[in-house]
N, C-alpha and C positions, 0 to 999 in steps of 0.2 A: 504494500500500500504506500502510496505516495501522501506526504503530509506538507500541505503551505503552514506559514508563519508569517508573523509581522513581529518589527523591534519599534517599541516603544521608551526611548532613550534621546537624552538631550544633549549628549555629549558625542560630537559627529567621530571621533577616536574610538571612544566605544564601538558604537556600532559595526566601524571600520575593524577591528577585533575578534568581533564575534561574527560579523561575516568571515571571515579568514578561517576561522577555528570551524565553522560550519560544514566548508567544502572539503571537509573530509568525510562529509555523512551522506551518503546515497539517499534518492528520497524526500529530502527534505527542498524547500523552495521558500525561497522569498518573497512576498507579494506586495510590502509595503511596507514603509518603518513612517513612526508621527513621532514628535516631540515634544507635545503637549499635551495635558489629558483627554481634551476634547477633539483633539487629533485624533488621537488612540480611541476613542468610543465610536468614534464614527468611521476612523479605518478597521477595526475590529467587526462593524455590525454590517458593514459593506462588504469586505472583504471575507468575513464568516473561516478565519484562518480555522486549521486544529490545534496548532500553539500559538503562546504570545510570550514575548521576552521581555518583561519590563521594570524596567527601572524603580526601583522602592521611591526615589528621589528626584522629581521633576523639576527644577525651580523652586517654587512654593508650596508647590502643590504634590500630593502623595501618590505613589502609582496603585494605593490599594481600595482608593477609592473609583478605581477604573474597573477594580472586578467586582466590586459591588454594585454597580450600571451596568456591565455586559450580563452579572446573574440574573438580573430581571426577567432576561429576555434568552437567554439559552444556559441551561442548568446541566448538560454532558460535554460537551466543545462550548469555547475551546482551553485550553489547560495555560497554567499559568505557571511558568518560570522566573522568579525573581531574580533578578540584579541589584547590588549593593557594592557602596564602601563603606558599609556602615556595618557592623556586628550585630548592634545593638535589635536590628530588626527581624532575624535569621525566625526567633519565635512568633511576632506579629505575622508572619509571612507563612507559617505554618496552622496558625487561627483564620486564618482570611483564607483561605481557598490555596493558598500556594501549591502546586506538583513538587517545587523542588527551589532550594535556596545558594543563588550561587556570588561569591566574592567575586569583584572585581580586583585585580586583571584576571579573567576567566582561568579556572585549572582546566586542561583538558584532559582530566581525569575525573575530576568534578560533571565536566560539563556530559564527556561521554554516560557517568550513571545517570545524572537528571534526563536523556532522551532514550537511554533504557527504561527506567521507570517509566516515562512517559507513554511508549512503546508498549508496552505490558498493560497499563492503564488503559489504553485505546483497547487494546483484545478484550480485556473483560469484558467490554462494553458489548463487543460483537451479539449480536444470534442466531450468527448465521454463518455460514463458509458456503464460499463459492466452488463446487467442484465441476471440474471436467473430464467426462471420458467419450467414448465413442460414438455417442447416442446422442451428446451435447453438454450443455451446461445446466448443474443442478444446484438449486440452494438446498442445503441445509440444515436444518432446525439441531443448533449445537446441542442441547437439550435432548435429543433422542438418542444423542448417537452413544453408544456403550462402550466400547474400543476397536482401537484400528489394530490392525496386525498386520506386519510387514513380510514381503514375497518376493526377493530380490531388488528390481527396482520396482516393485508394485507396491501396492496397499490394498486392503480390503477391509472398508467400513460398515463395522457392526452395527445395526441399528435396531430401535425397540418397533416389533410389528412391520419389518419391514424388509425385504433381499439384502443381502451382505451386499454392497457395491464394488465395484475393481476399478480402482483409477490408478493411471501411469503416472505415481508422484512418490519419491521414497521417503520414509518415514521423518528422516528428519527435514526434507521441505514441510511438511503437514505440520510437523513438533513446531516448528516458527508462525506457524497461520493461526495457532491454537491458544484460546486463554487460558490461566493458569488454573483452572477447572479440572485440566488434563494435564495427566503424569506419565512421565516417560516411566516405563518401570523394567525396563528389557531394553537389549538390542532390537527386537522385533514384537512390542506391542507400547501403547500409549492408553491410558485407561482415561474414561473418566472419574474423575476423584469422586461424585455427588453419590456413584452407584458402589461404591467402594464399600463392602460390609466386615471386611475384617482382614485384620493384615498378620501375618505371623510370618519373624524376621530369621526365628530357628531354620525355619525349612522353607523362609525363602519364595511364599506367593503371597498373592492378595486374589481376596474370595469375593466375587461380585455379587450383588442381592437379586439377580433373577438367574434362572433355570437357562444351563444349554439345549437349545431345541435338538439336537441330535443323542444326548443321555439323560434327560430330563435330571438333570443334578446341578445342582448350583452352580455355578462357572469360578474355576481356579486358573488364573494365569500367574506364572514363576516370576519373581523380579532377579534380575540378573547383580552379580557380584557389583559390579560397579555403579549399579544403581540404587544401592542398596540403605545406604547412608541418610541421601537426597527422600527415599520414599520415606526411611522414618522419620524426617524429622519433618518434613511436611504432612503424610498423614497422624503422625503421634504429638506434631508440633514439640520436638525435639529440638 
């Protein structure tokens, strides 16, 4: 997925910075940058970016009273990124709606977490995944689907009341499409976490809460050595 943005920033160096630090991220676009608040509410509500980079500090005036005006009027997009020279506001900026809080002059180690978070934030949101195979393109209701299980470079997704499907995409293209609903738990399967009824780390599977239509017995898939760590501490919140 492609994401626009707009920088909301009064300092034309700034901006020049965090443009620089940006082209290294695929994806992302710029669509507009304002320098004043009422700049920024009205390039915000025009432009309908999925992020926005703004300045805690506009002149006089506050950048978090710009996402108190955009909340009125869209409450999912678009996400807010703070900028600061200022320490003092890292907590103000996690009360207000902020995604993520970043010092000036930008870390780009800082900056790379805050568009992962941001990135993962968008997936929950999804309800849907766009698949393709042979027959065309199909949306999918993330919600049904039980787990995917991988077949070289296939997949085949399990769904409730419905055909297994076979799409040419390998597991880990899917594991990047997917919100964190879904867990890898093998080299070749991806669960969803909501249908996950019990996990046991001894011998290494997790038991899903409906019946395989081929043994009418509960459905047990193996989590693999490497995965092993990642699934408890997410499913046991470890």
């Amino acid at each position: 997925m492609d994401y626009n943005y707009i920088i909301v920033e009064d300092n034309p160096s700034c901006i020049e910075n965090l443009r620089i630090a940006l082209k290294s991220y695929n994806g992302f676009s710029e669509v507009g940058t304002a320098s004043t608040l009422s700049q920024g509410i009205s390039l915000a509500l025009t432009a309908k970016p999925h992020l926005i980079f703004l300045d805690v500090q506009l002149g006089d005036e506050i950048g978090f009273d710009l996402i108190k005006e955009i909340r009125k009027n869209a409450t999912d997009f678009p996400f807010f990124i703070m900028t600061t020279d200022f320490d003092k506001y890292g907590k103000e900026a996690t009360n207000n709606d902020a995604l993520y809080f970043l010092d000036k002059p930008i870390d780009p180690d800082e900056l790379s977490k805050a568009l992962y978070k941001f990135e993962n934030r968008v997936l929950e949101l999804q309800d849907h995944i766009t698949i393709k195979n042979s027959k065309g393109h199909f949306f999918i209701d993330l919600s049904t689907i039980q787990y995917i299980k991988s077949s070289n470079n296939y997949c085949i997704i399990y769904r409730m009341d419905e055909n297994p499907m076979i799409v040419s995409r390998t597991l880990k293209n899917l594991e990047v499409s997917l919100p964190s609903t879904f867990l890898r738990i093998h080299k070749s399967y991806i669960v969803n976490r909501n249908l996950v009824q019990m996990i046991n780390t001894r011998t290494k599977i997790v038991r899903l809460n409906f019946k395989d239509k081929r043994t009418n017995n509960e459905l047990e898939l193996p989590i693999g050595n490497s995965y092993l760590d990642n699934a408890r501490r997410i499913l046991l919140d470890y």
